[in-house]
N, C-alpha and C positions, 0 to 999 in steps of 0.2 A: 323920827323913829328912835327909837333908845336901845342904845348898847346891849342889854339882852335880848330884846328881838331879831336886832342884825343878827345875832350868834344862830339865834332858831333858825333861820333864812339859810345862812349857812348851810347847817345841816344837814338841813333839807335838801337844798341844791345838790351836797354829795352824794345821800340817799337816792337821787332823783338821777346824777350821774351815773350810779352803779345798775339803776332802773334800765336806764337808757344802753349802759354797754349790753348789758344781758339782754335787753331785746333784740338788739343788732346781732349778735350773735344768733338768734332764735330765728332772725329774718332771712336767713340764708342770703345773704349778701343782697338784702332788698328785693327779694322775690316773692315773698311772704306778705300779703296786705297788712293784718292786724300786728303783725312786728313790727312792721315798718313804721305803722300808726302810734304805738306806743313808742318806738324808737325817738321819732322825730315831737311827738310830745313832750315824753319826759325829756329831753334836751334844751326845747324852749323855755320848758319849767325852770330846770338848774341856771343855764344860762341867765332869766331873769331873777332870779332868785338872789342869784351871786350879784348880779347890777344892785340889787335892793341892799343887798348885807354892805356891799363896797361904799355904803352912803358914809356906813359907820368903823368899816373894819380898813386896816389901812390894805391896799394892796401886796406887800408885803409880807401880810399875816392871812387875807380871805384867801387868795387863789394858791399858794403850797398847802392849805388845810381841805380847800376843796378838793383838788387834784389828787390829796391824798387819802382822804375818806374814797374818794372813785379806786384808788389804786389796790388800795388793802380791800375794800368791798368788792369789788371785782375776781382779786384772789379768793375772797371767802366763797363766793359762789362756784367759781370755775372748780374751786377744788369740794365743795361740798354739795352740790347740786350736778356741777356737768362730771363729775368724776377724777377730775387732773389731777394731777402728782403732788401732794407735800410732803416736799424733800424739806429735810433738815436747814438746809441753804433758803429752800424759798421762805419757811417759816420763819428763818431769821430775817432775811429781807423784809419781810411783814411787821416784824416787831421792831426793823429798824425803823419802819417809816411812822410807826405809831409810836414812836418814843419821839421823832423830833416833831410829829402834830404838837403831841401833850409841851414839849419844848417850846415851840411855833406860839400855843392857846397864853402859857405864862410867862412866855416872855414879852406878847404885847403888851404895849405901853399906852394902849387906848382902849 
C-alpha cells in the first residue's frame, strides 16, 4: 500500500469515527435499531480502516490524527446539527486541536 493511500484510509476512518459518535448519540443509548446499526458499522469501518493506514502511518502520527478528526468532527456537529454551545473557549479548543493534526501531518517523518 503507498503512502498516500494510508493517508486516504486515515481520513476516512475519522470521518467514519465522527459517523459513528453521531449515530450513537441518535441511538438513544442503543435503543434505536437503525442507530445502533449504523453506530456499530461505521466503527468497524474506522477501526479497520486505521489497521489499514497503520501499515504505513507510524502509530504515533495515525491514531492522535484519527482521534482528532473524531474530536473536532464531533464538535462541528454537536454544535451545528444538535444545537450545542460555541463558546469562545470551545472554539478555541477546536483550533487548538487542528493546529497540532496540521503539526502531527508535517511533522511525520514517514
Amino acid at each position: 500500500m503507498g503512502f498516500a493511500v494510508a493517508w486516504v484510509y486515515l481520513v476516512i476512518a475519522g470521518f467514519l469515527e465522527v459517523a459513528w459518535a453521531y449515530a450513537m448519540k441518535q441511538s438513544d443509548g442503543f435503543t434505536r435499531p437503525w442507530p445502533t446499526i449504523i453506530t456499530i458499522s461505521a466503527m468497524v469501518g474506522s477501526v479497520g480502516l486505521l489497521a489499514l493506514a497503520m501499515r504505513a502511518i507510524p502509530l504515533s502520527t495515525a491514531y492522535p490524527i484519527w482521534t482528532g478528526i473524531g474530536a473536532v468532527g464531533a464538535f462541528l456537529i454537536g454544535v451545528t446539527i444538535l444545537g450545542e454551545q460555541a463558546t469562545a473557549a470551545r472554539i478555541m479548543a477546536a483550533t487548538l486541536i487542528i493546529a497540532g493534526l496540521v503539526m502531527m501531518k508535517v511533522s511525520s517523518s514517514s
